[in-house]
TILO-907485 format. One record per residue: chain; residue number from 1; x, y, z of N, C-alpha, C in turn; residue in one letter. Coordinates in steps of 0.001 Angstrom, whole numbers. Example, Ala and Ser with C-alpha at 12.3 -4.5 7.8 and 13.67 -1.06 7.14 Angstrom:
# TILO-907485
<rec kette="A" nr="1" n_X="13190" n_Y="-5690" n_Z="7800" ca_X="12300" ca_Y="-4500" ca_Z="7800" c_X="13200" c_Y="-3300" c_Z="7800" rest="a"/>
<rec kette="A" nr="2" n_X="12850" n_Y="-2250" n_Z="7080" ca_X="13670" ca_Y="-1060" ca_Z="7140" c_X="12900" c_Y="30" c_Z="7870" rest="s"/>
This chain:
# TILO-907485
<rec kette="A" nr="1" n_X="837" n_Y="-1181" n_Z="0" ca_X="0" ca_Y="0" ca_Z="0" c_X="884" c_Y="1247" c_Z="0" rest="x"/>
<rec kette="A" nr="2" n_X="665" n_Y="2794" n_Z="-409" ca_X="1605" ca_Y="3593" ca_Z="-828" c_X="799" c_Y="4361" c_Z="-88" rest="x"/>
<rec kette="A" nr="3" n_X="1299" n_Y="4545" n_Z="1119" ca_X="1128" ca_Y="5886" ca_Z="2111" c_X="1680" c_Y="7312" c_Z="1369" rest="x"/>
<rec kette="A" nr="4" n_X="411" n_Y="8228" n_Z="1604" ca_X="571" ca_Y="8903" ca_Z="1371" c_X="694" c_Y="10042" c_Z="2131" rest="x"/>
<rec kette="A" nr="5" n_X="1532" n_Y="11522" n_Z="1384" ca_X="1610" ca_Y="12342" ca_Z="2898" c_X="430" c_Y="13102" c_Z="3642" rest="x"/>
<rec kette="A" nr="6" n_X="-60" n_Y="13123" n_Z="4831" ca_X="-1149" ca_Y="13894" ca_Z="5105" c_X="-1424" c_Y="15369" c_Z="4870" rest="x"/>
<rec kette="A" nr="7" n_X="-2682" n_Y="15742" n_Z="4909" ca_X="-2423" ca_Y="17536" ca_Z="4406" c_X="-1850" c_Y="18390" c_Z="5123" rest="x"/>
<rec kette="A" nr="8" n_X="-1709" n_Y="17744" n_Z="6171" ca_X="-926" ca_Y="19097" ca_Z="7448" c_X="320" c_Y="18903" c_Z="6734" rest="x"/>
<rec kette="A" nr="9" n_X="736" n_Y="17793" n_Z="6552" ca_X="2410" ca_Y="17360" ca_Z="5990" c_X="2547" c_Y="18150" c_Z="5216" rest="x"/>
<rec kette="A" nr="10" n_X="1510" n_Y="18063" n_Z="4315" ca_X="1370" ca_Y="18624" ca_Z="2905" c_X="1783" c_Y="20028" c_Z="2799" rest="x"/>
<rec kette="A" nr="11" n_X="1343" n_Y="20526" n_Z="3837" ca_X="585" ca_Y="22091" ca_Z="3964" c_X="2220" c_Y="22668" c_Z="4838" rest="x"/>
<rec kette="A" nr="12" n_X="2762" n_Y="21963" n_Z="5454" ca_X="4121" ca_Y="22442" ca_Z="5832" c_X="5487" c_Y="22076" c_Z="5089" rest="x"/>
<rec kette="A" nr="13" n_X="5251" n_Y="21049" n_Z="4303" ca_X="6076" ca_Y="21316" ca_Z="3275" c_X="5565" c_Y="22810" c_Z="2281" rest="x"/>
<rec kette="A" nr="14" n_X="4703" n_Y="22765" n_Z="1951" ca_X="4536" ca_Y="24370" ca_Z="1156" c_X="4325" c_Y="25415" c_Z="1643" rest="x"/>
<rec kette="A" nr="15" n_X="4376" n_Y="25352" n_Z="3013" ca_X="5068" ca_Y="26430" ca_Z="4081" c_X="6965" c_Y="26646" c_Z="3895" rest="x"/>
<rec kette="A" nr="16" n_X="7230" n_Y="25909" n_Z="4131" ca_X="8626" ca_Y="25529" ca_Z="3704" c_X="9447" c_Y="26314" c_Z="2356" rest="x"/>
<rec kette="A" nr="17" n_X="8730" n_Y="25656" n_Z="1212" ca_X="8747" ca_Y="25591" ca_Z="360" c_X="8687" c_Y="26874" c_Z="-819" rest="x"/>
<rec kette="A" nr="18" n_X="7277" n_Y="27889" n_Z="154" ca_X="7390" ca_Y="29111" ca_Z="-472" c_X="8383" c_Y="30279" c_Z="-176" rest="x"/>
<rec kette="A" nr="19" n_X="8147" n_Y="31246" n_Z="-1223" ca_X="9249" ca_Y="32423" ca_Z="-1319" c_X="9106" c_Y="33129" c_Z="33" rest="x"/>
<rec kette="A" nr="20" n_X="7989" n_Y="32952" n_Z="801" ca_X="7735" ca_Y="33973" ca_Z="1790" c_X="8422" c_Y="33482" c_Z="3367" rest="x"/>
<rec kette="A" nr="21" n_X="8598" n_Y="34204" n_Z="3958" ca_X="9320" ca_Y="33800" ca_Z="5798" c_X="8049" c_Y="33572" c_Z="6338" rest="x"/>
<rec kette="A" nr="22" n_X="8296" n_Y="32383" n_Z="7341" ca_X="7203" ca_Y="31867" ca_Z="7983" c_X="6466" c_Y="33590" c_Z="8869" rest="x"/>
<rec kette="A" nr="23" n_X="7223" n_Y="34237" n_Z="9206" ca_X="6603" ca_Y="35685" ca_Z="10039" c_X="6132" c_Y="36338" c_Z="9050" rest="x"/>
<rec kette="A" nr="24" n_X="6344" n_Y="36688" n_Z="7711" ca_X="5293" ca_Y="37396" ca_Z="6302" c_X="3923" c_Y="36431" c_Z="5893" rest="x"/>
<rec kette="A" nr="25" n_X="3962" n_Y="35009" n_Z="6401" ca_X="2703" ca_Y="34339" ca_Z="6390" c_X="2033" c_Y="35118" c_Z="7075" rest="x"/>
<rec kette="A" nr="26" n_X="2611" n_Y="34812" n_Z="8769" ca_X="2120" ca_Y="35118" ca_Z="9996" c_X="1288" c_Y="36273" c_Z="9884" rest="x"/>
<rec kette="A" nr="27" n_X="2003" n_Y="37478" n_Z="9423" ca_X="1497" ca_Y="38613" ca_Z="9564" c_X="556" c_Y="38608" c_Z="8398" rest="x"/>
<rec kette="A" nr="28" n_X="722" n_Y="38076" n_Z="7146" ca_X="-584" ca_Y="38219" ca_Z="6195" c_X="-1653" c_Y="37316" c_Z="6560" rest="x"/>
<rec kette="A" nr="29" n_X="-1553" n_Y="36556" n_Z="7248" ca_X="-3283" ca_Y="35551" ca_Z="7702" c_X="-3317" c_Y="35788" c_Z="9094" rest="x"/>
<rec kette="A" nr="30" n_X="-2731" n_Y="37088" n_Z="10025" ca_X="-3257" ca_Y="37232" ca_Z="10898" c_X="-3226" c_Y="36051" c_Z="12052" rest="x"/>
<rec kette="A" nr="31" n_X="-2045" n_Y="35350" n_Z="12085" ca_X="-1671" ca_Y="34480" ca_Z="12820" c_X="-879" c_Y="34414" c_Z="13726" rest="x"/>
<rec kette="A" nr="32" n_X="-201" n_Y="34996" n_Z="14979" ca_X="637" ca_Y="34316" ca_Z="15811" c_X="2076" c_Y="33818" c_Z="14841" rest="x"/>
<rec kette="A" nr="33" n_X="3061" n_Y="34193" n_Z="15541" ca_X="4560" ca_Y="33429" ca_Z="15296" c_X="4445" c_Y="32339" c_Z="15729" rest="x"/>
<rec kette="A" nr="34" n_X="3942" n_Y="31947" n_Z="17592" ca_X="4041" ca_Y="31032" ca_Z="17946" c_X="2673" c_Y="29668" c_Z="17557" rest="x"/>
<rec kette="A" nr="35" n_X="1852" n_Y="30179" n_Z="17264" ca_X="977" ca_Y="29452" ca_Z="16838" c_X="1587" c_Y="28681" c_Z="15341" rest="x"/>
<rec kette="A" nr="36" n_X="2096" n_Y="29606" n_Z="14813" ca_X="2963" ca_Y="28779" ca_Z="13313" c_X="3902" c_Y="27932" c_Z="13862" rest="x"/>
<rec kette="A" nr="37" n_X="4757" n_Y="28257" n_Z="14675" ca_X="5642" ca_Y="27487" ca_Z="15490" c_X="5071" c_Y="26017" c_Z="15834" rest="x"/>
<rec kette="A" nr="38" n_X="3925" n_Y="26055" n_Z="16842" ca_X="3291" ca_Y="24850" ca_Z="17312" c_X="3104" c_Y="24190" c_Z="15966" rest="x"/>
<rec kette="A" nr="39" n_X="2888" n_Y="24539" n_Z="15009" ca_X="2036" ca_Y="24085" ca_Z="13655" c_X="2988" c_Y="23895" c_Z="13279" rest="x"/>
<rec kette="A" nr="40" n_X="3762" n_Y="24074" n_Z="12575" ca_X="4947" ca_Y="23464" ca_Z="12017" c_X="5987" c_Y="22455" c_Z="12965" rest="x"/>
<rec kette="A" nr="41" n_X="5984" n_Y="22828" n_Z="13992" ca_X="6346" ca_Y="21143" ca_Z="14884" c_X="5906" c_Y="20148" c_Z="15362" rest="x"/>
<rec kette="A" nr="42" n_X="4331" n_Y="20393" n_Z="15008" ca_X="3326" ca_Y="19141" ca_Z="14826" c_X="2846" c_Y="19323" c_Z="16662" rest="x"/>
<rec kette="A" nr="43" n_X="2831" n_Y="20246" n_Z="16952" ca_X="2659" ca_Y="20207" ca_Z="18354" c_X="1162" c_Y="21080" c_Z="18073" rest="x"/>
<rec kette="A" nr="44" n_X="859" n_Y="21730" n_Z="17470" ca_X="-720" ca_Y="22632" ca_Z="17676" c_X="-992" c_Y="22103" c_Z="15971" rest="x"/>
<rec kette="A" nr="45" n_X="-2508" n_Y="22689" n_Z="15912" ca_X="-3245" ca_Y="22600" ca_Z="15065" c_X="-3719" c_Y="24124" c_Z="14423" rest="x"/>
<rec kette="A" nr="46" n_X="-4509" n_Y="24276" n_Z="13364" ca_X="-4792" ca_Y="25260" ca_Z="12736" c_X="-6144" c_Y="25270" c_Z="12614" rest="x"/>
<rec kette="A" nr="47" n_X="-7054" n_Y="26440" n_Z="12730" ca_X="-8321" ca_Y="26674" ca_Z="12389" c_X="-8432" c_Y="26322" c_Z="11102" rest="x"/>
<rec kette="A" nr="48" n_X="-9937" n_Y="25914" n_Z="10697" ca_X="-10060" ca_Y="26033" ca_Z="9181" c_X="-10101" c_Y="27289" c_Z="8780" rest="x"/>
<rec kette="A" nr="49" n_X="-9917" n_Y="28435" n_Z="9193" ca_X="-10288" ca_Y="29978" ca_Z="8608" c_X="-8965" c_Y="30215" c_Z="8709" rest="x"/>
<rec kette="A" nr="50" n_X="-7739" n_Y="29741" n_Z="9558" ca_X="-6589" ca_Y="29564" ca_Z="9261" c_X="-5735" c_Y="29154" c_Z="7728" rest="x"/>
<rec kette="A" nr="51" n_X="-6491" n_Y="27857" n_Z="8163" ca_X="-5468" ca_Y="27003" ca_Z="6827" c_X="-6226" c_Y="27816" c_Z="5521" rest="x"/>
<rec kette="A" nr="52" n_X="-7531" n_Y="28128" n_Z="5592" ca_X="-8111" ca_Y="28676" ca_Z="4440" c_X="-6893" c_Y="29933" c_Z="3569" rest="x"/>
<rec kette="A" nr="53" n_X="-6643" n_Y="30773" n_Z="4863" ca_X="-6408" ca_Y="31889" ca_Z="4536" c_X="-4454" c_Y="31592" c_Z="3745" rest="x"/>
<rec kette="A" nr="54" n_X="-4130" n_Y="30487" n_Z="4634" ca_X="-2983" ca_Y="30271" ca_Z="4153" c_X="-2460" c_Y="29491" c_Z="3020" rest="x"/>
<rec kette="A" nr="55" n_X="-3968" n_Y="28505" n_Z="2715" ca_X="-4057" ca_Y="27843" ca_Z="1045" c_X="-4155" c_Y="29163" c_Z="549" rest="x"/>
<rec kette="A" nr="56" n_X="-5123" n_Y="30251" n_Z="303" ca_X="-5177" ca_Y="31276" ca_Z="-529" c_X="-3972" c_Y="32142" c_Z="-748" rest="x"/>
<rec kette="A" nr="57" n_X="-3118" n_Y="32434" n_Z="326" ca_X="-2241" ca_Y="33745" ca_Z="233" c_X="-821" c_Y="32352" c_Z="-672" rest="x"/>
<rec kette="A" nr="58" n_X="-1234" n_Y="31149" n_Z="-287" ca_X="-8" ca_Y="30279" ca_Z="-819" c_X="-569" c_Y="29873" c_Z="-2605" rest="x"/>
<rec kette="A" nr="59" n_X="-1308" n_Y="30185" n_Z="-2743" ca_X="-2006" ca_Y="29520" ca_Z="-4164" c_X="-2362" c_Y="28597" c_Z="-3963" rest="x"/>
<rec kette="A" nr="60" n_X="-2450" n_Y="27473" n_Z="-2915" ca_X="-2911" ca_Y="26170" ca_Z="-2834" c_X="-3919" c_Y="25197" c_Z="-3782" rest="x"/>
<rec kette="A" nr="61" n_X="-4268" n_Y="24012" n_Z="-3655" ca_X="-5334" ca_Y="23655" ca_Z="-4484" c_X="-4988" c_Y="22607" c_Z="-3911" rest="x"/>
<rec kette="A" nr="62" n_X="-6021" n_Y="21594" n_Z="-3664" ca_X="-6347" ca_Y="20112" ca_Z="-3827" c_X="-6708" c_Y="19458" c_Z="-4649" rest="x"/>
<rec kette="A" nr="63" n_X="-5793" n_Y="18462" n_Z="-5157" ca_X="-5650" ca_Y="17162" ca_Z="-6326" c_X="-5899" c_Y="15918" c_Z="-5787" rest="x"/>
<rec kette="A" nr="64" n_X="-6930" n_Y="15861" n_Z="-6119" ca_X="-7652" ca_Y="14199" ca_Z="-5642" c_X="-6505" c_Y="13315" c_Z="-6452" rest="x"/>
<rec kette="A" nr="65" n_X="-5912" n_Y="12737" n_Z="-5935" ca_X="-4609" ca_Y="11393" ca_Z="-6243" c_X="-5094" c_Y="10501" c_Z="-7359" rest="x"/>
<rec kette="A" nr="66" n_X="-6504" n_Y="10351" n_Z="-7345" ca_X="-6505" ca_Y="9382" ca_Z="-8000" c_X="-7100" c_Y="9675" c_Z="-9378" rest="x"/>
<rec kette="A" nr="67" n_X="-6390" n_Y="8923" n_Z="-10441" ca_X="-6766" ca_Y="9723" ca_Z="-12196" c_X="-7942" c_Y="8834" c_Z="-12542" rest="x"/>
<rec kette="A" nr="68" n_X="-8898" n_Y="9850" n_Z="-13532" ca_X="-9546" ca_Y="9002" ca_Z="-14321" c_X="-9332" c_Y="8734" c_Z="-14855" rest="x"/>
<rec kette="A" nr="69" n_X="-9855" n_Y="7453" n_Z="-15965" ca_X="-9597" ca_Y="7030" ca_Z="-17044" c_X="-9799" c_Y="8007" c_Z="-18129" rest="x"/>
<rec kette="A" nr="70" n_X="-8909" n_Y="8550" n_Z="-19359" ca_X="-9544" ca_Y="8782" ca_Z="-20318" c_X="-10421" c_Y="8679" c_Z="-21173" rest="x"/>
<rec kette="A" nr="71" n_X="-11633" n_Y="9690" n_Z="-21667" ca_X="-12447" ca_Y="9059" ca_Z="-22054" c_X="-12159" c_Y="8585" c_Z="-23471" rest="x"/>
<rec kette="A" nr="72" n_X="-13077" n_Y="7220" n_Z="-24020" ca_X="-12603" ca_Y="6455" ca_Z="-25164" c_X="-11536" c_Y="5868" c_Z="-25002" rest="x"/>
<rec kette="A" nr="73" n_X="-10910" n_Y="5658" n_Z="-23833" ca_X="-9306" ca_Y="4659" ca_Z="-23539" c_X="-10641" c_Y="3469" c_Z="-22581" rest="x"/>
């Protein structure tokens, strides 16, 4: 079976990942340093009006893993 990574995983690798410092998140979604802190060491959690704001300011999107078939294949 092929574990896959969870969305918090997900969501702190592209924390990571983007051009911006975890404190220019902070301050654009209105979040706490230390609250990003807990969240990125797997020690706290995030509101959904949180993560919302931080899929949006990150470009985010969700890709369901699994493909359809082409149609006529």
């Amino acid at each position: 079976m092929n574990k896959r990574a969870t969305l918090t995983a997900q969501l702190r690798r592209a924390i990571d990942a983007s051009q911006l410092s975890r404190y220019r998140i902070c301050k654009e979604v209105e979040m706490s340093p230390a609250t990003m802190s807990r969240f990125m060491s797997g020690k706290g959690g995030l509101s959904m009006e949180k993560l919302d704001r931080i899929g949006e300011l990150l470009d985010l999107r969700i890709v369901s893993g699994k493909s359809k078939p082409a149609k006529g294949a």
